[in-house]
N, C-alpha and C positions, 0 to 999 in steps of 0.2 A: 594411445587412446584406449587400447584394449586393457593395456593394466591398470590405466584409471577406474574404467568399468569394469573390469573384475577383482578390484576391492573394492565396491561401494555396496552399502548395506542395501539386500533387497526393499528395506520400506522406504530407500530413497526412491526406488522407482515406484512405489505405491502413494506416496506423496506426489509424485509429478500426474500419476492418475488423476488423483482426484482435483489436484488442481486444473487441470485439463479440462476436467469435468465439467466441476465447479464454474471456472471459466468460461465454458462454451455455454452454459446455462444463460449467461449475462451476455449472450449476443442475439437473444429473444427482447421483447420490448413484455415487460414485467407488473405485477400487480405486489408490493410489497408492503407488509405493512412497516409502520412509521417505526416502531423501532429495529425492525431488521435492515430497515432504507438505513436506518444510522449507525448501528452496531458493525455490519459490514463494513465498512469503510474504516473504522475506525478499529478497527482487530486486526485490517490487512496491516494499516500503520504501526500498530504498536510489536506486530508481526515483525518486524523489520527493525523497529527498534531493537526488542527483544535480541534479534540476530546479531545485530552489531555489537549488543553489550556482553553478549556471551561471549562474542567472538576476541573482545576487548577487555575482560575484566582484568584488570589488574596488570595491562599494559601503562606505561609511561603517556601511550599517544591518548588512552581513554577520555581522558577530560575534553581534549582539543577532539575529539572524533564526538563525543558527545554535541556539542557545542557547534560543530559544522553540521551535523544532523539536523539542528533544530533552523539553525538559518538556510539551508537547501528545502527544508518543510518550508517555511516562511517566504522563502522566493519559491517556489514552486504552486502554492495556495496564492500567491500575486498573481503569478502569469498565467495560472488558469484559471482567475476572476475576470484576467484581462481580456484574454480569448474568449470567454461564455462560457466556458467550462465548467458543470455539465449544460447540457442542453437539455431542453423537454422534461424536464419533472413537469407532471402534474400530480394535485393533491385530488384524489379521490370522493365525491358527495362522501360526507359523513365527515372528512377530514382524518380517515382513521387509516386510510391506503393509500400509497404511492406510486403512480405508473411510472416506470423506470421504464425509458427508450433502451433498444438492445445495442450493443455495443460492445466492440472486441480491444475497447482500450482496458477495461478490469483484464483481461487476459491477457493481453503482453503485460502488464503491467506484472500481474502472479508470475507468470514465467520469469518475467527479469529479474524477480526478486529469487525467485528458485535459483534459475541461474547463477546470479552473483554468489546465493551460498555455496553451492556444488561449485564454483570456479573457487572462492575463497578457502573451502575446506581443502581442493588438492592444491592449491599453493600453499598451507600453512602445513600440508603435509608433507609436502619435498622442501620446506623450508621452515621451519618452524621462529625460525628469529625473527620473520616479516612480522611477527606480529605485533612486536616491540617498535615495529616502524612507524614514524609519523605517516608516512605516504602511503603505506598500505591502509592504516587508520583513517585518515581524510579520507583519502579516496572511495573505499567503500563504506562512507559513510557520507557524503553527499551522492553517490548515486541512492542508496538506501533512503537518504531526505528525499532529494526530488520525486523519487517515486510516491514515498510517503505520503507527501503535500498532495497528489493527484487523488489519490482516494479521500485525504480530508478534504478536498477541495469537494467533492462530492457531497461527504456529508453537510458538509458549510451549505449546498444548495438545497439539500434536504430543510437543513435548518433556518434558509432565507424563507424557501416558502411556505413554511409551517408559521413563520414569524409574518410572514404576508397576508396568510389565512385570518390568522391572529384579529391583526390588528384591521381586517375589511371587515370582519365578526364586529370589531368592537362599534366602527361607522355606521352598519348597518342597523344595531341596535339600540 
């Protein structure tokens, strides 16, 4: 363990900072506006996609790792519409701010995604053929989805009740 941590680039641990940060911020109950409610979620996602494509370019397994990503998103955005996931959005008078309940699921969620990279980078370092693997490629690439789907799953509720706003706007008038 100490040789892994003493080759790893010190802004690996200035990225785990601020994701910490970052993180612990989202376990306050929040006032955001409407497009940082949706931007966030949807940067953590593409975050992750991002990871796996670099991690995968021009592997054999890339397509099929691709392709499991997007249905680990798609089951994962199911099962957290199915559970209520998220909870407690409220749209703020004006309809321009979002109160975000505090929650330390955005935080394991960054961590896990940190994780998986720092685990995937020192496997491909003491092994570098894994990356040519199918199993290594599935694998962290549905964890990368399901994680994925939970922060769209968010924005999607961002976006049910802007579309709720919406359309009581349109009744009322």
């Amino acid at each position: 363990m100490q040789e892994i941590l003493s080759h790893t680039p010190i802004w690996v641990f200035g990225v785990l900072c601020l994701l910490l940060a970052f993180g612990g911020m989202q376990s306050f109950t929040r006032s955001l506006s409407v497009k940082r409610a949706l931007i966030v979620p949807l940067a953590m996602s593409l975050w992750s996609l991002s990871l796996l494509m670099s991690r995968l370019a021009g592997s054999p397994a890339f397509s099929a790792a691709v392709l499991s990503w997007c249905g680990a998103v798609a089951l994962s955005v199911l099962f957290s519409g199915l559970i209520g996931y998220p909870r407690g959005l409220q749209l703020e008078a004006g309809g321009r701010k979002v109160r975000v309940p505090g929650s330390l699921v955005p935080l394991v969620l960054m961590l896990m995604i940190f994780c998986a990279r720092f685990i995937s980078a020192v496997m491909l370092a003491r092994e570098p053929a894994w990356r040519d693997s199918l199993g290594f490629g599935l694998g962290f690439s549905v964890f990368y989805g399901l994680i994925s789907g939970v922060f769209l799953a968010r924005a999607l509720g961002v976006w049910r009740l802007l579309r709720r706003a919406d359309a009581q706007a349109m009744v009322t008038a």
